[in-house]
C-alpha positions as CSV (number, residue, x, y, z in Angstrom):
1,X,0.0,0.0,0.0
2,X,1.1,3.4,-0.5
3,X,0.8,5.9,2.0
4,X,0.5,8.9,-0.2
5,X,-3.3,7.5,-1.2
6,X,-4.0,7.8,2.7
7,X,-3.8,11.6,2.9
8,X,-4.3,13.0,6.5
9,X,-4.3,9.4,8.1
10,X,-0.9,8.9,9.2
11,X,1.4,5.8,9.6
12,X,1.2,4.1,12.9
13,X,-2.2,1.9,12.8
14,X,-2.5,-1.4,14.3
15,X,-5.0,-4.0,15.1
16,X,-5.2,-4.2,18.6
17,X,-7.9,-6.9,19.1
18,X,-9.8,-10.1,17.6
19,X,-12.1,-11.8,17.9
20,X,-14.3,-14.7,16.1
21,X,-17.8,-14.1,17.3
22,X,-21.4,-16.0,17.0
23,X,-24.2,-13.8,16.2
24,X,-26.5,-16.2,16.2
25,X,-30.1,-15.1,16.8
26,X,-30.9,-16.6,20.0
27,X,-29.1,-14.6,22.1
28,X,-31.3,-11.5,20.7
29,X,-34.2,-13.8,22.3
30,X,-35.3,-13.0,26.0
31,X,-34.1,-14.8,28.9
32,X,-37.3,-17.3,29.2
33,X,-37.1,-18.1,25.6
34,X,-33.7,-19.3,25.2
35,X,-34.5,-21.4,28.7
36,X,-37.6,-22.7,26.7
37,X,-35.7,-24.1,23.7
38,X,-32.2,-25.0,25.7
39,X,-34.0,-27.5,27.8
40,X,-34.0,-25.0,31.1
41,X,-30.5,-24.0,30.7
42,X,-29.1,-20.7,29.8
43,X,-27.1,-20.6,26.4
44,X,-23.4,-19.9,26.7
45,X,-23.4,-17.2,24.3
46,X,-24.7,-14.4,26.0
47,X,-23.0,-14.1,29.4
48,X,-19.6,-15.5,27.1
49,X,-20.3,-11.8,25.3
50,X,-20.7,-9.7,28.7
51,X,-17.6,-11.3,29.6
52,X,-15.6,-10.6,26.3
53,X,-17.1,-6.5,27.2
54,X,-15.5,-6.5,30.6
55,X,-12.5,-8.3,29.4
56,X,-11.3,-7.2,26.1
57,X,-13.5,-4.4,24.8
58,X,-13.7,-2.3,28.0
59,X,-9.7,-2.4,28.6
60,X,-8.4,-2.2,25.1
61,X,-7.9,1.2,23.5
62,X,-9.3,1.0,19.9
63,X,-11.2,3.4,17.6
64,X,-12.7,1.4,15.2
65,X,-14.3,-1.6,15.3
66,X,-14.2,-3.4,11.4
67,X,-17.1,-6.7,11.3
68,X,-16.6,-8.9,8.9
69,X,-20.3,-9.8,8.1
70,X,-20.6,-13.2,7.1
71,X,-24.4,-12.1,6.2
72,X,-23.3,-9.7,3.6
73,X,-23.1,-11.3,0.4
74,X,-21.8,-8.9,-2.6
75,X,-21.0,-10.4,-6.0
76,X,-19.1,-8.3,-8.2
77,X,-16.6,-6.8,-5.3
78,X,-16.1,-6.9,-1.9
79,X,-17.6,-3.5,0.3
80,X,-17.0,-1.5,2.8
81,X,-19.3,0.9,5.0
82,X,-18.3,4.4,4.6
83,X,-20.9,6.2,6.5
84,X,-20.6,9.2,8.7
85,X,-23.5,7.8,10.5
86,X,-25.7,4.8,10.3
87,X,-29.3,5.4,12.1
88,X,-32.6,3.2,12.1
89,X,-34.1,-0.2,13.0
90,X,-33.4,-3.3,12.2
91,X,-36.1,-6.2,11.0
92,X,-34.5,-9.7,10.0
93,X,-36.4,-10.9,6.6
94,X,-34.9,-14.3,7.6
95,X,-36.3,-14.5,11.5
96,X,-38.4,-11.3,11.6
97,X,-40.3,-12.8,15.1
98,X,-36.9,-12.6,17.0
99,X,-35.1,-9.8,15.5
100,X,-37.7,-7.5,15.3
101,X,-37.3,-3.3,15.4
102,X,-33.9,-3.3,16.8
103,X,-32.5,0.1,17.1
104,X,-28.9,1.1,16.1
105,X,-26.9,4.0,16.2
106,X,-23.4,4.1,15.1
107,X,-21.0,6.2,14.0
108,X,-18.7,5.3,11.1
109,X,-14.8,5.8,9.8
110,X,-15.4,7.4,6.1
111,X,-12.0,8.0,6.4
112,X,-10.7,4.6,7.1
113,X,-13.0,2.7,4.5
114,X,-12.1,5.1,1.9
115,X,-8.1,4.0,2.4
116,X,-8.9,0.3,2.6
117,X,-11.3,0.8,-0.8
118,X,-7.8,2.6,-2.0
119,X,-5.3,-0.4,-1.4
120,X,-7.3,-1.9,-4.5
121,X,-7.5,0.6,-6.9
122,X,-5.6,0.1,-9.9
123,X,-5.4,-3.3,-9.1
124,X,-7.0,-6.5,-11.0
125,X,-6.9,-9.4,-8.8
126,X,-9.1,-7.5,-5.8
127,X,-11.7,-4.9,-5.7
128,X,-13.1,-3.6,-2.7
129,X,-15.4,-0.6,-2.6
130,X,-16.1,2.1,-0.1
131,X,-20.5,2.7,0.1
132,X,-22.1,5.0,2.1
133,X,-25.9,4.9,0.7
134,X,-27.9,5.8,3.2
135,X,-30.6,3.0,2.2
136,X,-27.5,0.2,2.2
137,X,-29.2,-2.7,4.2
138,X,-27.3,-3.7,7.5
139,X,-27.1,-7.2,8.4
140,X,-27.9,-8.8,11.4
141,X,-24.1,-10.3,12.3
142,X,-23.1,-6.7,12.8
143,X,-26.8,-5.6,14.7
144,X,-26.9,-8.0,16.8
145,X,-23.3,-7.5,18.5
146,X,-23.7,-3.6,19.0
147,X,-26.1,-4.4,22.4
148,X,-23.6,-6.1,23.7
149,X,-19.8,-5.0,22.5
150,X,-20.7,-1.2,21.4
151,X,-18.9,1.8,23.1
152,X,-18.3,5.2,21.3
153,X,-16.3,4.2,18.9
154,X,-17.0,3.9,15.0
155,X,-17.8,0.5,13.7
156,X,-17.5,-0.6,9.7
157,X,-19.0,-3.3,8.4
158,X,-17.0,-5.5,5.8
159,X,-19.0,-7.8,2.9
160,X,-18.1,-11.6,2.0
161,X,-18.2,-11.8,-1.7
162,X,-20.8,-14.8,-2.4
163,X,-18.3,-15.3,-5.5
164,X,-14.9,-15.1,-3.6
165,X,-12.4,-18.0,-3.4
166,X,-9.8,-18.6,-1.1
167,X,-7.1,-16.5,-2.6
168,X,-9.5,-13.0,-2.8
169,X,-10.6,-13.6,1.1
170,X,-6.9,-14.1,1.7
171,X,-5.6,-10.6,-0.4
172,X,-8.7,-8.7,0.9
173,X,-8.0,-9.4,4.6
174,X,-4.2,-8.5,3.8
175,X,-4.8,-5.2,1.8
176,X,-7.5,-4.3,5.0
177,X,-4.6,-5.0,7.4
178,X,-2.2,-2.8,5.1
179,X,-4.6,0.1,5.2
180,X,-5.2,-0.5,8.8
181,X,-0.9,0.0,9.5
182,X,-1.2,3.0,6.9
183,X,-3.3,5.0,8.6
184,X,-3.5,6.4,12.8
185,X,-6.3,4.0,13.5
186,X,-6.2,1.6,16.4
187,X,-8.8,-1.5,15.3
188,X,-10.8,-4.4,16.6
189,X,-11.6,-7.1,14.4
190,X,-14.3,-9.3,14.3
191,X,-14.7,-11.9,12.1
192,X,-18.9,-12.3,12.8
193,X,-20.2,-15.8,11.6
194,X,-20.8,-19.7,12.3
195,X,-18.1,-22.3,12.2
196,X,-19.7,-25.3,10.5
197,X,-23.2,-24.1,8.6
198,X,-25.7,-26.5,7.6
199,X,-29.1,-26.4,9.3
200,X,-31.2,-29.8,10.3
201,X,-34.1,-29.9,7.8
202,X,-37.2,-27.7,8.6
203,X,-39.0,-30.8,9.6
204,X,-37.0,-31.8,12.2
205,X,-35.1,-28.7,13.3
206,X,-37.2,-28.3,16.5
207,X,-35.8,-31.8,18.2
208,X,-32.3,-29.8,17.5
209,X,-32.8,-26.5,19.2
210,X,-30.8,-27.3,22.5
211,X,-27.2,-25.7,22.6
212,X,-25.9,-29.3,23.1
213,X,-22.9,-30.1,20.2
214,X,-24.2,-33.9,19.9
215,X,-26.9,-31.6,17.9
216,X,-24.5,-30.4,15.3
217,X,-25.5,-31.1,12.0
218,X,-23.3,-34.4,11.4
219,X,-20.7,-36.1,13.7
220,X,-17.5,-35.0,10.6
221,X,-18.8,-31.6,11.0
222,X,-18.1,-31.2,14.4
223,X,-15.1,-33.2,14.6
224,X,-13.7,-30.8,12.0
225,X,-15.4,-27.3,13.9
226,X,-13.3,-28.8,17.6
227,X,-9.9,-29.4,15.1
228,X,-9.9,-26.1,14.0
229,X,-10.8,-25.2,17.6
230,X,-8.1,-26.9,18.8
231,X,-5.5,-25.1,16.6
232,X,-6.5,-21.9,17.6
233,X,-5.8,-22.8,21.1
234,X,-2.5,-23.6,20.1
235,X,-2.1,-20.1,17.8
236,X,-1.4,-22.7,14.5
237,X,-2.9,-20.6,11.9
238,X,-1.1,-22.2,9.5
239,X,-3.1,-25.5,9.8
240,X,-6.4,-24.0,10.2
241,X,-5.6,-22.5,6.3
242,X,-4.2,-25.9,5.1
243,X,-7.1,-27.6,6.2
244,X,-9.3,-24.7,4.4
245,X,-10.5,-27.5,1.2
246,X,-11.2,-30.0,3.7
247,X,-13.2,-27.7,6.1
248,X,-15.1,-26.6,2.8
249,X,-17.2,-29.8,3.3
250,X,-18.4,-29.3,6.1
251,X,-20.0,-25.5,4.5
252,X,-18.7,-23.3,6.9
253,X,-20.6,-20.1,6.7
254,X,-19.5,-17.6,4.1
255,X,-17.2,-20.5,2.7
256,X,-15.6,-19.2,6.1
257,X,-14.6,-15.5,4.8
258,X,-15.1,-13.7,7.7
259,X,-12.0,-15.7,9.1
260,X,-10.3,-15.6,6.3
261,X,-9.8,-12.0,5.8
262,X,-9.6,-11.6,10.0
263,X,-6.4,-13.4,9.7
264,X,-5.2,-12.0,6.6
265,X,-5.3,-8.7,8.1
266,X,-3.1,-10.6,11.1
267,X,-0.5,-11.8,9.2
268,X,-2.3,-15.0,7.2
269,X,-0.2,-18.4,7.8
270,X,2.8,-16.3,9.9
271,X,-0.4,-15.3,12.6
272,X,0.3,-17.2,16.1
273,X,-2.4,-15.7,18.0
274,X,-3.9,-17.8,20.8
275,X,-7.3,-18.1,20.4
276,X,-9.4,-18.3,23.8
277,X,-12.4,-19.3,24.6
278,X,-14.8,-17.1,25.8
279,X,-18.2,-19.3,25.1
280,X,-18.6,-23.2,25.2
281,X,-18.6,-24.4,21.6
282,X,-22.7,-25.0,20.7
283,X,-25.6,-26.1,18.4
284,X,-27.6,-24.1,16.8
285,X,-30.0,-25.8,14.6
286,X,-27.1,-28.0,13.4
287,X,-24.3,-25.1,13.1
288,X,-21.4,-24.5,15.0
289,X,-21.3,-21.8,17.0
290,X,-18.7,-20.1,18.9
291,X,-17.3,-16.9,20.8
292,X,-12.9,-16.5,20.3
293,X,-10.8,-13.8,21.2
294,X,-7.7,-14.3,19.8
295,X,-4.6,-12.7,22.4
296,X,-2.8,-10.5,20.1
């Protein structure tokens, strides 16, 4: 990247946090619902994200918070949000009874999704684009963190090409982290999706509501969700992205871009950040679901 695109930014950015977060809709449920469909017990999602607050987000210094939103499917580029503001409520077309009028408020980095949409231009193997139409949809892996991670700062929400391979998740994560290091922003990633993604059929779904893993979708599927677990324990990115066609099977969501472009911004294969758990690792309807923070 070259600075001189970055005009009035500066030189000294960093990520200084990351996480791989769930933002799956039950914990936007009330309290007595998710006891009513996790068999009395309370889901390990929620109090695992009022944790990661107190933890992580209320001690680190960061201005801008960047969500990879494994909801937001572009085709023809990858996007970024470029808003000054973003203001409304938020209705899920997909499960309008539980995410239903949720408010949001938050204030945007024009100036850092402008640099990152910069690394690309002249460029023919990646294109990313910076949007700030005030009618651009928002997605409910971004809404549904804000209640419990937002501050003040600004948060930007990052697309997943529905058409991207490997190699483009891989280059757009790294040209996001070398705009990131261009610029005076400190930043906290967060790569917002599932691990394994295939639902139980609609006919039996309900007899797989409980938080329980024995209720992921296939037996392979979770064995290959607690591998990858397993490696981020151990801070072995480099064999979480070897085993990226074999994890492909298994349909992670977003063909698992939101990690992919988190740790391409970290360093890809060279990252050795530990990856703790803050949540047990859960069903949801057959996916895998899960709350990281990875110790920088």
């Amino acid at each position: 990247v070259r600075t001189e695109r970055l005009e009035g930014i500066g030189t000294m950015g960093e990520v200084v946090g990351a996480a791989f977060l769930s933002h799956v809709p039950t914990i936007m449920l009330p309290l007595e619902t998710r006891l009513e469909l996790n068999e009395g017990k309370e889901i390990s999602l929620v109090p695992a994200l009022e944790k990661l607050r107190k933890d992580k987000f209320d001690t680190l210094d960061y201005d801008t918070v960047i969500v990879f939103d494994s909801h937001w499917f572009t085709t023809v580029e990858f996007i970024v949000t470029s808003h000054e503001r973003r203001v409304g409520r938020y209705t899920s077309g997909e499960l309008p009874r539980g995410m239903s009028q949720v408010p949001y408020d938050i204030p945007g980095d024009p100036q850092l999704a402008h640099a990152i949409a910069a690394t690309s231009a002249g460029r023919d193997d990646a294109w990313i684009t910076a949007i700030d139409d005030e009618c651009l949809p928002i997605e409910y892996p971004t809404v549904n963190l804000l209640g419990f991670l937002q501050r003040d700062e600004a948060w930007v929400s990052f697309s997943c090409a529905q058409t991207g391979e490997y190699r483009d998740f891989m280059l757009t994560g790294q040209l996001v982290g070398d705009a990131i290091r261009a610029s005076d922003r400190k930043v906290f990633l967060i790569a917002s999706g599932a691990m394994s993604h295939t639902f139980h059929s609609l006919s039996t779904l309900r007899a797989h509501e409980s938080s329980d893993p024995s209720h992921i979708f296939s037996p392979a599927a979770r064995a290959m969700d607690e591998r990858i677990l397993g490696w981020w324990s151990e801070g072995d990115h480099h064999r979480v992205l070897d085993s990226y066609p074999e994890f492909l099977q298994h349909k992670p969501e977003a063909r698992f871009g939101h990690y992919l472009m988190m740790v391409a911004a970290l360093g890809g294969a060279e990252c050795t950040a530990r990856g703790v758990l803050f949540s047990d690792y859960e069903n949801s309807i057959g996916t895998g679901q899960v709350h990281v923070n990875f110790e920088l």
